[in-house]
C-alpha positions as CSV (number, residue, x, y, z in Angstrom):
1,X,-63.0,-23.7,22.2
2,X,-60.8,-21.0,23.3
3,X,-59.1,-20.8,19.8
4,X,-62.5,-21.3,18.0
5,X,-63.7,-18.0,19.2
6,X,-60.4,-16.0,17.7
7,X,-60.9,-16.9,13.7
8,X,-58.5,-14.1,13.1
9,X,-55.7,-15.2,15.2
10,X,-55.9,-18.3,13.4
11,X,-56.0,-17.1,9.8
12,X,-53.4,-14.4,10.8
13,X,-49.7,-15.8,12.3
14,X,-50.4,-17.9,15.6
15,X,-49.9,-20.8,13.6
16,X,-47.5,-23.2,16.0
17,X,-44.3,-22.5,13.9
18,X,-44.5,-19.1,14.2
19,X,-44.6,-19.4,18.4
20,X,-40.6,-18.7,18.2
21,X,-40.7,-15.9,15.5
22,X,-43.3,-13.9,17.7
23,X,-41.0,-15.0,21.1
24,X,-37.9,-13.3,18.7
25,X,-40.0,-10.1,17.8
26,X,-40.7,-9.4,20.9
27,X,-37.2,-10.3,22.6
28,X,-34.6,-8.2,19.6
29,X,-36.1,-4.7,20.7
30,X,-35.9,-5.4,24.1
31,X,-32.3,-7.1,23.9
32,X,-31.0,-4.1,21.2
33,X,-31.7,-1.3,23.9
34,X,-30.5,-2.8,26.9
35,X,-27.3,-1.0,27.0
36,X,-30.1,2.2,27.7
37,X,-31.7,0.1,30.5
38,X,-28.1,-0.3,31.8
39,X,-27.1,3.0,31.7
40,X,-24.0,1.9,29.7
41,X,-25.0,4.7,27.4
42,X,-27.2,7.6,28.1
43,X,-30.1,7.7,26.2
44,X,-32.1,10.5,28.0
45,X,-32.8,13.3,25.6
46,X,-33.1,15.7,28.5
47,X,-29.7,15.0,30.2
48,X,-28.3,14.7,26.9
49,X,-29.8,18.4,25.2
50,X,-30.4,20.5,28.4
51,X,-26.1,21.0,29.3
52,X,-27.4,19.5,32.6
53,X,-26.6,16.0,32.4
54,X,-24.3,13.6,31.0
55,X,-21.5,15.1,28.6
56,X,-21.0,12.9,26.1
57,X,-18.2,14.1,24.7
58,X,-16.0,12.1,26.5
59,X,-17.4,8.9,26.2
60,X,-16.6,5.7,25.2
61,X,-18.8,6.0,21.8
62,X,-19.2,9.8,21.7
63,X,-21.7,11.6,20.2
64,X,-25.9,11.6,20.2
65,X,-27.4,8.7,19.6
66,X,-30.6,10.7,17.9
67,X,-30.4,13.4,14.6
68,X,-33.3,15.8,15.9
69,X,-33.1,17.4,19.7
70,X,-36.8,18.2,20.1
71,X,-37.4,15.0,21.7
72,X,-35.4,16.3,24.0
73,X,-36.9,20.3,24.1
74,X,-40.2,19.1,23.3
75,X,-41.4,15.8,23.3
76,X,-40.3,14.3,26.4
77,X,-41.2,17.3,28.7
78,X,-44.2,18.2,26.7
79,X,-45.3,14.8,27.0
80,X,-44.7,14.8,30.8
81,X,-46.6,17.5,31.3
82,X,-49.6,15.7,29.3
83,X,-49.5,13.0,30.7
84,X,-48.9,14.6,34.6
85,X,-52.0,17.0,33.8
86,X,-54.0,13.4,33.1
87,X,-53.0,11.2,35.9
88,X,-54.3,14.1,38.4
89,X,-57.8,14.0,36.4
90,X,-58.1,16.7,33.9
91,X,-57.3,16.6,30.1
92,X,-54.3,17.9,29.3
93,X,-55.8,21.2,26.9
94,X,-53.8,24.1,27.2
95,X,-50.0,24.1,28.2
96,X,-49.6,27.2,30.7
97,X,-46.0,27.2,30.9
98,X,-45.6,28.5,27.2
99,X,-46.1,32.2,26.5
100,X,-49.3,33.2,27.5
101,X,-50.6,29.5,27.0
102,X,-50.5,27.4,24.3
103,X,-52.7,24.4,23.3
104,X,-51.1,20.8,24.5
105,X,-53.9,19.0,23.3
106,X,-53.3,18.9,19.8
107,X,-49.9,19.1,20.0
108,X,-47.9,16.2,18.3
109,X,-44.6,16.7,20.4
110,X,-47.0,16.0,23.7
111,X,-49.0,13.2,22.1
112,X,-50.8,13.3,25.3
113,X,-53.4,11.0,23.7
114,X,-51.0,8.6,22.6
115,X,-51.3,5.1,25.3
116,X,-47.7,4.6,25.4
117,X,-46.6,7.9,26.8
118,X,-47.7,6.3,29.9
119,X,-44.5,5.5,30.3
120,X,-42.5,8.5,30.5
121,X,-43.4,8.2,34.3
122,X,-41.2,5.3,34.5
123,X,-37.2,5.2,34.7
124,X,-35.8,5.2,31.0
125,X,-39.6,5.8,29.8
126,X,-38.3,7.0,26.6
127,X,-36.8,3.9,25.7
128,X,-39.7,1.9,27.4
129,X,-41.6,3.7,24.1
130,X,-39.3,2.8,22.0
131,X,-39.1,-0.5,22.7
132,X,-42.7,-1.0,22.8
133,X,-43.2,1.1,19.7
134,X,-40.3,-1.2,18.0
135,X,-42.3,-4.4,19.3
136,X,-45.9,-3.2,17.7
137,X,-44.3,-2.4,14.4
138,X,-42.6,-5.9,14.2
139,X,-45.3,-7.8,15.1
140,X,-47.4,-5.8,12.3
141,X,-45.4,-6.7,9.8
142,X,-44.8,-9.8,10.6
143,X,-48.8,-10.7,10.2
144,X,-48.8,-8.9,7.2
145,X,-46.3,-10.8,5.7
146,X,-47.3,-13.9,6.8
147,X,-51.0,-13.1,5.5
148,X,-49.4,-12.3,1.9
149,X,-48.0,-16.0,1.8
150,X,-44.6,-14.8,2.7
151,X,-42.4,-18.3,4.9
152,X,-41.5,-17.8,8.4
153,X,-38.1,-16.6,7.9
154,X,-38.5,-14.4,5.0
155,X,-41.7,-12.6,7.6
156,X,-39.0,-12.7,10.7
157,X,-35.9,-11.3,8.6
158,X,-38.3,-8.2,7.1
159,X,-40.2,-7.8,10.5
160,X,-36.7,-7.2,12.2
161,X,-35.7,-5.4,10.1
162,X,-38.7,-3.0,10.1
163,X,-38.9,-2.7,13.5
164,X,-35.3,-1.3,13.0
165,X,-35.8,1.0,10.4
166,X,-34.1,4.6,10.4
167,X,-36.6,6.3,12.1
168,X,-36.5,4.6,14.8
169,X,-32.7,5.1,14.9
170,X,-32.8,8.7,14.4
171,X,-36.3,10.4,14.8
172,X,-37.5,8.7,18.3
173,X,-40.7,11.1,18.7
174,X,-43.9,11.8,18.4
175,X,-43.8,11.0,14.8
176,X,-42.0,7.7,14.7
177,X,-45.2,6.4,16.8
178,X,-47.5,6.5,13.9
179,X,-44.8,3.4,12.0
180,X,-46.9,0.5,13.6
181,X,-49.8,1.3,12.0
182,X,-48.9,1.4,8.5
183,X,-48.5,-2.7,8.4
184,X,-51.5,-2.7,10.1
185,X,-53.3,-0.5,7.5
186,X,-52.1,-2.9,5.2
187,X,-53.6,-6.1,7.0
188,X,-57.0,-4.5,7.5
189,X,-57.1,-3.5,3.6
190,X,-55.9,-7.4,2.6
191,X,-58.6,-8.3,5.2
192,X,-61.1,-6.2,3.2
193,X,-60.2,-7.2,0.0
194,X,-60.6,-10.9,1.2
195,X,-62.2,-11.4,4.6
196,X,-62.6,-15.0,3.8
197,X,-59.4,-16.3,3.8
């Protein structure tokens, strides 16, 4: 009865086969950045940009493991203020702390609407919001692939290997956030074109 009432699940990918693929979708993101969670490299943007934090210069792997520092100038402490201004109860409008003021609202380094950025309260919430982000975008394109007829392991090897694409890999901010929805454009067109199936 429970399934009856979720058509869409059914028509999409929770087919029983696919249990493992979605288990694996899930699991690479998470399992690719746990040297972050570790610490074993140092992936926070604002110890790595500011010259207060880690030098990397003498590490193991050195270098920055991101192509563009304004997550680290604006994203991350842009966002913090957002979503600071919003967990003490007002909307995060205007940013203070910039020249005379600046809007924050509308700003897409802050994404201060954005549900994810949650998690920039939490320890290593940058790569909590990659790893979620990552997650979102695999399992995306793994329905839509499985809705065009695609087998399971042709749908796991390009959903892996979407949720790994080169944005995520260089350009973790505010833009890379708007990836998951482009499979899931795609599924809600092939649903429009035919709903039936």
């Amino acid at each position: 009865p429970a399934r009856a009432a979720l058509p869409f699940v059914d028509r999409v990918f929770f087919w029983r086969s696919d249990r493992l693929a979605l288990i694996a979708l899930v699991l690479v993101p998470i399992l690719t950045h746990i040297p972050g969670f570790l610490d074993f490299f140092k992936t926070d943007p604002v110890l790595m940009l500011s010259g207060l934090g880690a030098d990397v210069s003498g590490a193991l792997f050195p270098g920055l493991p991101l192509i563009d520092p304004s997550i680290g100038f604006y994203h991350q402490s842009l966002g913090t203020l957002a979503i600071e201004d919003i967990l003490r109860g007002t909307l995060p409008w205007w940013n203070p702390y910039e020249g005379i003021g600046v809007p924050l609202a509308g700003e897409m380094n802050a994404s201060p609407f954005y549900p994810l950025m949650a998690l920039l309260k939490l320890p290593h919430g940058i790569v909590l919001i990659n790893v979620a982000v990552q997650i979102c975008t695999g399992l995306g394109t793994y329905a839509i692939c499985r809705r065009l007829g695609l087998a399971l392991v042709p749908s796991l090897v390009a959903s892996i290997a979407y949720e790994h694409n080169g944005t995520f890999a260089w350009l973790s901010g505010g833009w890379g956030y708007a990836i998951p929805a482009l499979p899931l454009l795609v599924l809600g067109l092939e649903f429009a074109r035919s709903p039936s199936i």
